[in-house]
N, C-alpha and C positions, 0 to 999 in steps of 0.2 A: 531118575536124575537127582533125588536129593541128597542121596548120597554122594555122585557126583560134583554137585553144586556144592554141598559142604564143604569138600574137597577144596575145592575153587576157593568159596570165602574163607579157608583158613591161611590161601596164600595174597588177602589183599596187599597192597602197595606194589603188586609187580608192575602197576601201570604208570604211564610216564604223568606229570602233575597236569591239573585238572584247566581249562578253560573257562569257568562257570558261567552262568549269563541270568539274570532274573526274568529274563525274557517271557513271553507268555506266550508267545506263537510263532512260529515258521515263520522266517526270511528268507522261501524262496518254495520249490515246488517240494510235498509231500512227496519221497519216494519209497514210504515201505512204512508198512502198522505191524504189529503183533498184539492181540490179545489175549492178558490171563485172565484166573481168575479173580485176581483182583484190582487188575488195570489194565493200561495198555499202555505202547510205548510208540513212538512216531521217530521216523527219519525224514531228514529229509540235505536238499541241495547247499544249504545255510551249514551244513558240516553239525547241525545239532542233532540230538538224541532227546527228544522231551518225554518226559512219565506223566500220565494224566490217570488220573481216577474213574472209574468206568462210567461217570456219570460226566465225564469232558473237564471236569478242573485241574488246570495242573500242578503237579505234586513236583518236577525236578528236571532243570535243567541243563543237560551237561553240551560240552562244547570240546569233549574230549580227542574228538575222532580230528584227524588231521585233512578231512578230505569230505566230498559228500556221503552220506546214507545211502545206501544202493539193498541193501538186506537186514530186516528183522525177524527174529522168532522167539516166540514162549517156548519156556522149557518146563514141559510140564513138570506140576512139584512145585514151581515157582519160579521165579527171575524170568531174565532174556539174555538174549545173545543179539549183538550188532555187529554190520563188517561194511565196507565200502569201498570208495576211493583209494582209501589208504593202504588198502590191505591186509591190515589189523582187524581182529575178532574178537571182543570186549564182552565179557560177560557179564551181567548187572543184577544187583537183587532184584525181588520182585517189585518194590515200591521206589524204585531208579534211585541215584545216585551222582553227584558231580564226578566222581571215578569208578571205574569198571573194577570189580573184585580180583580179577584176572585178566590174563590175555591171551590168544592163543597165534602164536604165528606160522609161517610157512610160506604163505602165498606168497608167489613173486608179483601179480597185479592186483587190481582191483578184485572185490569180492563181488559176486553179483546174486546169491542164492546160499540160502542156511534152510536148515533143517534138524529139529532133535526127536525121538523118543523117550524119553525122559533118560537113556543112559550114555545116548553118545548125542554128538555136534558133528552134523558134517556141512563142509561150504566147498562153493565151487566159483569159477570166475574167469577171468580173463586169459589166468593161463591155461585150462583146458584140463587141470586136476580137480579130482573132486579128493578132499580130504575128511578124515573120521578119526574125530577124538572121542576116547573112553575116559578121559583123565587131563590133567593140565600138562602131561609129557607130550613125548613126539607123537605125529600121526599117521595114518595108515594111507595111505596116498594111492590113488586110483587114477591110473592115464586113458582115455581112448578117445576123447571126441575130439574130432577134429577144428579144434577153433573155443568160447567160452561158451561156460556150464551156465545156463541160466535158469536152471530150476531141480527140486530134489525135494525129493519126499520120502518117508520110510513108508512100508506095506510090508505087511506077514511077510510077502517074500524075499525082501532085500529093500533095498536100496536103491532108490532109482531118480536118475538124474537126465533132466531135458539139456538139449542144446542147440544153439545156433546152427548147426551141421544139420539140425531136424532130425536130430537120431533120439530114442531113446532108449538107456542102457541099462541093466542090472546089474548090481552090485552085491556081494564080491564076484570075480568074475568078467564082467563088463558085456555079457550076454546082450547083444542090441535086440530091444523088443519090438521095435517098428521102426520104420525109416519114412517119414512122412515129407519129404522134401520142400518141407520153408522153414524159416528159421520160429522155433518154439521160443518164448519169451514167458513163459509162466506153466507151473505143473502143482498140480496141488489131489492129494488123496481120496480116492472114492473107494469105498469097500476095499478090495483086494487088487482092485487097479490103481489107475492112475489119470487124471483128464489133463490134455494139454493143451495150452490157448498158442496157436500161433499168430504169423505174420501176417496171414490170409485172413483174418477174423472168423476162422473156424477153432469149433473145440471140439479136442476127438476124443471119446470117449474108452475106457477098457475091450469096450464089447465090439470094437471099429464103428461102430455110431459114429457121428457128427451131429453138431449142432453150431447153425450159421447165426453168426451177430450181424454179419456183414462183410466191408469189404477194407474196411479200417484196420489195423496188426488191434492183437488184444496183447496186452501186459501184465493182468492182471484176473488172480481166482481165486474163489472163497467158498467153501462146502459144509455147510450143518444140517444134519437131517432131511437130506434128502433133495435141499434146495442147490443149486450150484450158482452163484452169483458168479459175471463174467464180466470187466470193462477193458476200455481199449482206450487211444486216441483222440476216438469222438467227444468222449466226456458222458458220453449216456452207460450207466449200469442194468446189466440183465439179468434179471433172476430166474431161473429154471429150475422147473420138476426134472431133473435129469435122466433119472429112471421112463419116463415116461417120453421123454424128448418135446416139452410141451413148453412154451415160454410162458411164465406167469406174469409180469408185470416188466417195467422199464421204467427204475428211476431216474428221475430229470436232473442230471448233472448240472456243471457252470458253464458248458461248452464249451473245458477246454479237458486236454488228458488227466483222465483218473489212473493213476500208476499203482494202486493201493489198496487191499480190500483185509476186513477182519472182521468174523463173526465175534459177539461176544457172548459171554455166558447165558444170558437171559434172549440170546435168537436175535436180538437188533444188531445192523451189520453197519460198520464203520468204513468210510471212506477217505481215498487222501487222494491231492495232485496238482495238478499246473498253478491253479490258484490261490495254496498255500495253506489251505485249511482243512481240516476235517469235520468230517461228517455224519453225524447219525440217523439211519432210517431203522422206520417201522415196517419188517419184511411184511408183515401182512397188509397192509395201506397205501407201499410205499411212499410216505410222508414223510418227509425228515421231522427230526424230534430235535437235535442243537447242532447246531455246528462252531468250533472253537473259533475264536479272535483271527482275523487277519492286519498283518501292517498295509496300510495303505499308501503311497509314496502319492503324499496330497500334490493335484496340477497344479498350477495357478492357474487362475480364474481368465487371465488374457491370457493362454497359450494359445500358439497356433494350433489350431482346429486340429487341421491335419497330421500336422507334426505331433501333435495327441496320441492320436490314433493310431500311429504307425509308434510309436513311446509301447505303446501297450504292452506288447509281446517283450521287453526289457522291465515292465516294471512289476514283473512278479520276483525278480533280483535284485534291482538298483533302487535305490532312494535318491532324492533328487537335493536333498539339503544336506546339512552337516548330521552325521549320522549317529546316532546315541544306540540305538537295538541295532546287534550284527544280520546283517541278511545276505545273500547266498554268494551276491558282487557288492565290490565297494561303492560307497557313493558316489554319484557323479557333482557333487557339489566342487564348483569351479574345475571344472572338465578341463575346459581349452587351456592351452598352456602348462600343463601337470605333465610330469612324467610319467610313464606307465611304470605298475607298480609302485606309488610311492606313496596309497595312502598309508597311513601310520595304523599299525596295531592289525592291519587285514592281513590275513593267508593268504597269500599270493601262490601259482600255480610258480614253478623253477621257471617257466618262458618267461611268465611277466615281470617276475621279479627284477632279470637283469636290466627292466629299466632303458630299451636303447630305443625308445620310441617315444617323443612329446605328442599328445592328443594335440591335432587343430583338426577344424573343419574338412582339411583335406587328407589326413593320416584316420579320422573316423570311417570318412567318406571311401579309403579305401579297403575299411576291416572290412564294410557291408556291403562292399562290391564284390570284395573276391572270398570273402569268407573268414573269419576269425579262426579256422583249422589251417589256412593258409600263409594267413599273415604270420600269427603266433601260433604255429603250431605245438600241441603239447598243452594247448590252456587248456582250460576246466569251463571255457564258458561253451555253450550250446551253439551247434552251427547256425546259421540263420545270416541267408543276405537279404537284402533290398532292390528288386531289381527296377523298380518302377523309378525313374529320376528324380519325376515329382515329388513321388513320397520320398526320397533320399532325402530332397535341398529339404522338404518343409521338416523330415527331422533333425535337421543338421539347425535350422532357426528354432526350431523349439528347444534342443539342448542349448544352446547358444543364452534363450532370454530363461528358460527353467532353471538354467543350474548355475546362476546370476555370473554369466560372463556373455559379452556383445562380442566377440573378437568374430563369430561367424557373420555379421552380417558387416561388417567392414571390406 
């Protein structure tokens, strides 16, 4: 790839101008690490791409991507590649950048899985192609799964790409290697195979082995000499002798989903997810050693209790005052009465933007009754209703006194 990658840095400026942010942490959930050798790089829901130094400080913020992080990779030789939301795949040196060296298009949706050898890039996603570049020209394009690619890895023998279908394919070709029937959400390289985390909280190994985490979907894998780190939705990380089928320890996540795993050069394995932050453990102790800055969307000290607590699950996105660092939703400062879509200066998804919706207690009260895929469909925010009453009305009074407007309790 450095020849490749040279390639690439000699055509910079093909990207569209930069977003920058001096931010220093994730405004929203971590969804995808890559580890080089001499850093690593974090996505995440907030639409950023941060560079940190392998020791957690970070080095560059960009805010280029027009959509969330959904895929990172190191390109051995150096730099990375990112893709998302947006559908664009940005290449970056190794020590980041407020703009991508290059870009690579194609995709018609969202990106969900990258993967290099150090002389091609290949991504797969929403639309059900998996794509392979040798160069900044066009790409070689690969159709068979039924639905999107969510995972791909190279192996001596091709190319191989997981998916939602539960298939997995070889590549060139598209030779399906197993048909494991639930949907695969993570694939990452063993020897001369491949292990894949599905939906069931199983991982299957090359050899038809399994290895049970549970009964949780896993999202997420990570493999260095011989350990296989596995997380899912629970929040708890697993580390495995894989060869052996033996689980060696279970780091103590934050309890909520870890979407994110990277070994890094020196064997300590890095973590990202719901909570916003990353994370370093010591594989042989399992003790964390640092974990990066998170934003906190401070309560006030009188909020309703309840209304709190049901806040929760919103405030790994939202901030609840006038907002200064971007995070992943706009803020809710003066909620009631605002248009949808009109904070100033936020990406807004094409639904919310049109604006034909004023927040009150009762236009809230009906996203998280019927579902924000329903109401505005097309948004970017995360499904999620409220089915318990109680906890509706008391979060309908905590937005109400949190994000200094009384109009809910009138």
């Amino acid at each position: 790839m450095r020849l490749l990658l040279g390639i690439w840095l000699c055509l910079g400026g093909l990207a569209q101008g930069a977003r920058a942010q001096s931010l220093q942490a994730h405004g929203g959930p971590v969804r995808a690490i890559a580890v080089g050798p001499a850093g690593l790089a974090s996505g995440g829901l907030d639409q950023a791409v941060i560079f940190w130094s392998l020791a957690g400080q970070p080095r560059v913020v960009s805010r280029w991507h027009r959509g969330a992080i959904e895929a990172l990779v190191a390109v051995p030789g150096g730099g990375f590649v990112s893709a998302g939301e947006d559908g664009t795949i940005a290449v970056w040196p190794a020590m980041g950048a407020t703009t991508p060296d290059a870009t690579l298009p194609g995709h018609a949706g969202p990106v969900l899985a990258l993967a290099s050898d150090g002389a091609r890039v290949a991504a797969g996603g929403f639309d059900g192609g998996v794509r392979v570049w040798s160069g900044p020209g066009e790409a070689t394009l690969y159709e068979g799964h039924r639905g999107p690619v969510t995972g791909l890895a190279f192996t001596p023998g091709g190319l191989v790409s997981a998916g939602r279908d539960g298939t997995l394919r070889l590549w060139p070709g598209g030779a399906v290697l197993a048909e494991h029937g639930v949907p695969l959400a993570a694939l990452v390289a063993l020897g001369d195979g491949v292990a894949g985390g599905g939906a069931d909280g199983v991982v299957r190994l090359p050899d038809g082995a399994t290895l049970s985490t549970g009964t949780r979907p896993l999202v997420a894998l990570a493999e260095r000499d011989g350990i296989l780190a596995a997380a899912g939705i629970g929040g708890d990380v697993g580390l495995w002798d894989w060869r052996a089928g033996r689980l060696l320890r279970v780091l103590d996540g934050p309890g909520l989903p870890v979407w994110s795993l990277g070994f890094a050069p020196d064997g300590t394995l890095w973590s990202g997810g719901a909570d916003r932050q990353l994370r370093r453990w010591d594989v042989a102790t399992g003790r964390p050693l640092a974990e990066t800055p998170a934003m906190e969307a401070a309560l006030p000290a009188d909020a309703d209790p309840q209304g709190a607590r049901v806040f929760r699950a919103c405030q790994a996105c939202h901030a609840l005052g006038p907002q200064s660092a971007a995070m992943a939703g706009p803020t809710l400062h003066r909620l009631f009465g605002r248009r949808m879509g009109s904070v100033p200066g936020y990406a807004y998804s094409d639904r919310l933007a049109q604006g034909d919706i004023t927040w009150t207690p009762q236009t809230v009260a009906d996203l998280f009754t019927r579902g924000p895929d329903v109401v505005t469909p097309g948004t970017r925010m995360p499904v999620q209703t409220v089915g318990n009453a109680e906890d509706l009305a008391a979060l309908l009074r905590f937005l109400a006194s949190a994000t200094g407007d009384d109009s809910a309790g009138r």
